[in-house]
C-alpha positions in Angstrom: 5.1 3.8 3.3 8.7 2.7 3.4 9.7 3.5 -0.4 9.2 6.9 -1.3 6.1 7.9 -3.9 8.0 10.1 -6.8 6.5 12.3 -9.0 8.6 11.4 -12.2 10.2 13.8 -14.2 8.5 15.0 -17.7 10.3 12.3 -19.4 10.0 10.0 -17.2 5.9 10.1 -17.5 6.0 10.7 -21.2 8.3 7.1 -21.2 5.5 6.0 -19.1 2.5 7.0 -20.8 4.4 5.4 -24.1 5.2 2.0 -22.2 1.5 1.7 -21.2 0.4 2.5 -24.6 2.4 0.1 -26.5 1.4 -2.6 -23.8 -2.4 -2.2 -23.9 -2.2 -3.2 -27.6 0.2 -5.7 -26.7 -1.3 -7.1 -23.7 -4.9 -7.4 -24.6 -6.0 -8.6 -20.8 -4.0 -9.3 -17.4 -6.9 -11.2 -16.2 -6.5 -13.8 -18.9 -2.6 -13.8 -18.7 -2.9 -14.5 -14.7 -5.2 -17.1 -15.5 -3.1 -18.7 -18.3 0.1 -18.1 -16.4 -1.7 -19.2 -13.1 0.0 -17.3 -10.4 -0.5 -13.1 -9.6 2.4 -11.1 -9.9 2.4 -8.4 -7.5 5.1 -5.9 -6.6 5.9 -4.9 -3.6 8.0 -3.0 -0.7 12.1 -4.3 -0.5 12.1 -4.5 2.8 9.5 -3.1 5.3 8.3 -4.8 8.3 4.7 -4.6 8.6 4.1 -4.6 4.7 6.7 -6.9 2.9 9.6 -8.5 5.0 10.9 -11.8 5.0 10.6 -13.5 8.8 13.3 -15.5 10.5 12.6 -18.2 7.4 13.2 -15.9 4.9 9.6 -16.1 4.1 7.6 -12.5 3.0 4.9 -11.4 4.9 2.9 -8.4 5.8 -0.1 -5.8 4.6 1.3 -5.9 1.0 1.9 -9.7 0.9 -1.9 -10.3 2.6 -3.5 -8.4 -0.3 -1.7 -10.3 -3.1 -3.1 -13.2 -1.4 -6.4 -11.9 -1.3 -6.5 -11.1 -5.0 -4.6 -14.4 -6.2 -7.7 -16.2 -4.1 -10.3 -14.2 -5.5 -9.1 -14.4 -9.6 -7.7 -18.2 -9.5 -9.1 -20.1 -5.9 -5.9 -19.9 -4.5 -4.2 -17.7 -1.8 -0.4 -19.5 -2.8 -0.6 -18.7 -6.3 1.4 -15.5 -6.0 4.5 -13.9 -7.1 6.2 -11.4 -4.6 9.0 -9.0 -7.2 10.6 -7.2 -4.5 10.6 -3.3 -6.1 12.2 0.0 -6.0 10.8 2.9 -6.9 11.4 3.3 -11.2 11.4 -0.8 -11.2 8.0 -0.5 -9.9 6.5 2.2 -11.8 8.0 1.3 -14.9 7.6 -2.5 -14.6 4.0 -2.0 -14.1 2.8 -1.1 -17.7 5.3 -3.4 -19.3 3.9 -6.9 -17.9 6.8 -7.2 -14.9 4.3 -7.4 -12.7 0.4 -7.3 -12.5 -0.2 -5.0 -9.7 2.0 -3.0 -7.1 -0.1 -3.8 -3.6 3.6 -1.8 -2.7 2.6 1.3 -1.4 2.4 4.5 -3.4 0.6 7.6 -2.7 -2.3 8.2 -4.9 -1.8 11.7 -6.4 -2.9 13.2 -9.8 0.5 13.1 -11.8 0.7 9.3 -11.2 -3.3 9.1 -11.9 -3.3 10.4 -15.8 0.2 8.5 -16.8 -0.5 5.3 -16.7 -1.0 4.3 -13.4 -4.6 3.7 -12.0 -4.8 2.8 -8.5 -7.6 0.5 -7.4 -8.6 1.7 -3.9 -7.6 3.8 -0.9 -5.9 0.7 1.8 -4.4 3.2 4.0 -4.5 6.4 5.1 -1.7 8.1 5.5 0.4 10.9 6.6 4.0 12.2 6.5 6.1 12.7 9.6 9.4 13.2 10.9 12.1 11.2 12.9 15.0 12.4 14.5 16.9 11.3 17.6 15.5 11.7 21.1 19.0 13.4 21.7 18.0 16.3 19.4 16.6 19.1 20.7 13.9 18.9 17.9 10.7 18.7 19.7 8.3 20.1 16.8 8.9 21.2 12.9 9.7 24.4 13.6 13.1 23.1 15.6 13.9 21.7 12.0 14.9 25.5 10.9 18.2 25.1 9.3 18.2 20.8 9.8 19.5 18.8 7.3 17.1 16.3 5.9 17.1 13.3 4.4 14.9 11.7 1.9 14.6 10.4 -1.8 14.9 11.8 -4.8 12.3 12.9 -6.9 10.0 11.8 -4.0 6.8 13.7 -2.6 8.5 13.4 0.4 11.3 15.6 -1.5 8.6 18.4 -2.4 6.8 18.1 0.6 10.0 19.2 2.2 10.3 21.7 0.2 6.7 23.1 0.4 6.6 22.8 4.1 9.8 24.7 5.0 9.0 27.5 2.2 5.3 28.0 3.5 6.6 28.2 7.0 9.4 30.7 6.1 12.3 27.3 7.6 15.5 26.5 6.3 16.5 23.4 5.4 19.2 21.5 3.5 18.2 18.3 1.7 20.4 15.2 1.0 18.7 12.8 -1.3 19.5 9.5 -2.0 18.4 7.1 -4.6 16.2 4.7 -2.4 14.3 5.7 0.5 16.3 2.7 2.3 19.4 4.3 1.5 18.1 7.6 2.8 17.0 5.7 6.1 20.0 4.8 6.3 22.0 7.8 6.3 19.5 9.3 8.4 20.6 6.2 11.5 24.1 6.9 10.7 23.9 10.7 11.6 24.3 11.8 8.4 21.4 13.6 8.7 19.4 15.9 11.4 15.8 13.9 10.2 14.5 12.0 8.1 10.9 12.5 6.3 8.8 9.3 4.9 4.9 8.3 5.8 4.4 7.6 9.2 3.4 4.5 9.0 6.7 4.1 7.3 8.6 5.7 10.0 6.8 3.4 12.2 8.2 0.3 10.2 11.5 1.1 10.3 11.8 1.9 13.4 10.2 -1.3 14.8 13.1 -3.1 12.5 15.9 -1.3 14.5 17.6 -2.6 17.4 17.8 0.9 19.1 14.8 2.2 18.3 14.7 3.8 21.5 17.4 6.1 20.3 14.8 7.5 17.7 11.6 9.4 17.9 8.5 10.6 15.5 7.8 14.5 15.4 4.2 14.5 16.5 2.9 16.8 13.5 1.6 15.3 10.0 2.5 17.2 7.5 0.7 16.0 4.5 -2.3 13.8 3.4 -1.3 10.4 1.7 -3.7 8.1 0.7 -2.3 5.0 -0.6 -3.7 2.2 -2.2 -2.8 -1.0 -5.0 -1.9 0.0 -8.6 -2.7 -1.6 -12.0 -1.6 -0.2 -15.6 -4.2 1.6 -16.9 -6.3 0.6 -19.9 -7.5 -2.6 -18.0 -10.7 -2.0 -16.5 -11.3 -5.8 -16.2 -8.0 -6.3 -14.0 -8.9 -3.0 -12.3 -12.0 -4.0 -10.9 -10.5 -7.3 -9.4 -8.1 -5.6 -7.3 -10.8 -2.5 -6.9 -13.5 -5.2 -5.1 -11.2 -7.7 -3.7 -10.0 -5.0 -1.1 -13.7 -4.2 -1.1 -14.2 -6.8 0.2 -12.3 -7.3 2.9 -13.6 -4.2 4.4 -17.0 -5.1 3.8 -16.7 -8.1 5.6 -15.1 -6.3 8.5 -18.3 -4.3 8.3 -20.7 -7.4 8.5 -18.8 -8.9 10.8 -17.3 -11.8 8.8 -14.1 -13.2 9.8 -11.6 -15.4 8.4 -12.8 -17.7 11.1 -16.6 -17.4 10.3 -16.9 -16.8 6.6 -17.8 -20.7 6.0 -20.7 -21.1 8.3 -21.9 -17.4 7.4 -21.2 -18.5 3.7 -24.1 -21.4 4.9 -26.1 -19.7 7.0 -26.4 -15.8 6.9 -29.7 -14.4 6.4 -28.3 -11.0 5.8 -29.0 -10.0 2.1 -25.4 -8.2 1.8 -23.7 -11.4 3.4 -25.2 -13.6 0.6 -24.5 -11.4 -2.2 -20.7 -10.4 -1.1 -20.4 -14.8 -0.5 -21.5 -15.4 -3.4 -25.2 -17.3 -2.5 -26.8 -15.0 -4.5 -26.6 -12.6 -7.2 -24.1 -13.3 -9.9 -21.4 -10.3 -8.7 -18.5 -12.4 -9.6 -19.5 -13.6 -12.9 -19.6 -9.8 -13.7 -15.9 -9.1 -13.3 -15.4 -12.5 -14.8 -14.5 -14.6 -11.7 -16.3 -17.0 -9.8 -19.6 -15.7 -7.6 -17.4 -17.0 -4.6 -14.4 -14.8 -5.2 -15.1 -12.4 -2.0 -15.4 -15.4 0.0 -12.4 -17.2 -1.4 -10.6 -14.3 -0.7 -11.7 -13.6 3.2 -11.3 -17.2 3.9 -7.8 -17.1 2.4 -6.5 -13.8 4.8 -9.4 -12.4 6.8 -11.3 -9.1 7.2 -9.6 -5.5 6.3 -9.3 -5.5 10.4 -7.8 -8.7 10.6 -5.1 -8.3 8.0 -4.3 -4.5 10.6 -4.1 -6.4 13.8 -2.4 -9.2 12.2 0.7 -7.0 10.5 1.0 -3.4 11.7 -1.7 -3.0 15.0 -1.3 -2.2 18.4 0.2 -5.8 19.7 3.1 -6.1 16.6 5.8 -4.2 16.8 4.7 -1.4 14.5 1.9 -0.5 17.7 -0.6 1.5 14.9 -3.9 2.6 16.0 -6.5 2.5 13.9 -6.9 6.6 13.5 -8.5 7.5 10.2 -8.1 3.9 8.9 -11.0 2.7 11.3 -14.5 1.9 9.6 -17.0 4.6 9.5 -19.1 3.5 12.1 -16.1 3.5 14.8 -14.7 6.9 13.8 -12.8 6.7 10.7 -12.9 6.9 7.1 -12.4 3.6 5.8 -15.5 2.2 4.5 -16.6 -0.6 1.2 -18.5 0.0 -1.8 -21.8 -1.6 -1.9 -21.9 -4.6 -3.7 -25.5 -5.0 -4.8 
């Protein structure tokens, strides 16, 4: 979304891949330090309305923030017991592995590199695409007005490469100017230092809905690239891995079964349905298996709400973001998004 998703350099992800060994000897299991410690460390976006922004009382909230609640309900009973770490991009990939944080519900985009060094993400949360802005003054009306635009993006980003791959496929010119946060880029971009600017849509989206003149700005109607994003843990914790893995499982399921924030008590009591009980924990022993409590989906639906909810809540139609569904709607209405049995 709003920070760029880099593909680190050779030494970067052979520092990596070293950090995350040393710290699987050293630490033997998050699960037991976020118990010990009581309180989830998650890292997340600087500043990104929608996914991680403080409000008008300098509290966070959004997507990102919802999840972290989720998990922190589902591994210790409580939605509060959280710890937002505000993150850039090489704070966040290389505080990972070393303990900074326990997982990044910031958003990344799941790709191969990041995969095999160290980083193992959980779950698809959102499907994504990249886009471009520029200003409705420009006489950009598609990607191929962009021939010989100056661009503005992140460096070492995919955003950087898919640039690069775009323009060279579709025989463009193109001059880039990096910068070393994607906020920094954004802001260059708003400033006219720059023709466009390239992040995910959703991110475009975001940061446009923060700008007082948004108006003044406009999204390039192609998608340019597939980016499914989802949380990340350090690899070699398969324990950990699974409780961020079936906690946002969970709140799609129970979009799926039609349990609600609202309604997850009395369907908790009352539910006949055999996929209700055992996601709610009145039968089977699903929890017990990761090592949490056979409540922990229901903790964790009663603490932020359905996968739907969490949408509507931060980044649908009536907030100032104004995302449709698209390929993030369930199976059933359309989309792609759908939740892992749990039986």
């Amino acid at each position: 979304m709003t920070h760029p998703r880099a593909i680190p350099t050779r030494h970067f992800l052979a520092v990596l891949a070293a950090c995350a060994a040393f710290t699987g000897a050293a630490r033997a299991d998050v699960l037991d330090d976020v118990r010990t410690r009581g309180t989830v460390k998650c890292g997340v976006t600087l500043a990104a309305p929608g996914f991680s922004a403080e409000d008008n009382t300098g509290k966070r909230q959004g997507f990102d923030v919802d999840l972290c609640k989720a998990i922190a309900a589902a591994a210790l009973g409580d939605a509060t017991k959280i710890q937002l770490v505000p993150m850039d991009l090489k704070t966040a990939f290389a505080g990972l592995p070393t303990g900074a944080v326990d997982v990044l519900t910031h958003r990344f985009t799941w790709t191969q590199s990041r995969d095999v060094s160290g980083l193992k993400f959980a779950k698809v949360m959102f499907y994504d695409g990249q886009g471009f802005a520029v200003t409705t003054k420009s006489k950009a009306n598609k990607l191929a007005d962009l021939n010989n635009a100056t661009i503005c993006t992140a460096q070492g980003s995919t955003s950087e490469l898919i640039v690069a791959d775009y323009f060279r496929a579709h025989n463009l010119k193109y001059k880039i100017v990096t910068f070393a946060s994607q906020e920094q880029a954004w802001d260059a971009f708003v400033g006219k230092r720059c023709d466009a600017a390239i992040n995910d849509r959703s991110g475009l989206a975001a940061r446009l809905a923060a700008l007082p003149n948004r108006d003044e700005f406009k999204v390039l109607s192609e998608t340019v690239s597939n980016e499914p994003i989802g949380p990340i843990v350090a690899q070699g914790q398969p324990r950990w891995e699974s409780v961020v893995r079936f906690t946002l499982n969970a709140l799609v399921a129970a979009e799926e079964q039609g349990i609600t924030q609202a309604n997850v008590e009395e369907q908790q009591r009352n539910s006949k349905s055999p996929d209700a009980q055992r996601l709610l924990g009145t039968t089977g022993d699903f929890g017990t298996k990761m090592g949490l409590s056979n409540d922990w989906a229901f903790q964790a639906i009663k603490a932020v709400g359905n996968y739907g909810e969490i949408w509507d809540r931060n980044v649908g139609p009536k907030t100032p973001l104004r995302l449709e569904r698209g390929r993030n709607a369930l199976v059933a209405n359309g989309g792609v998004m759908m939740a892992i049995p749990v039986r």
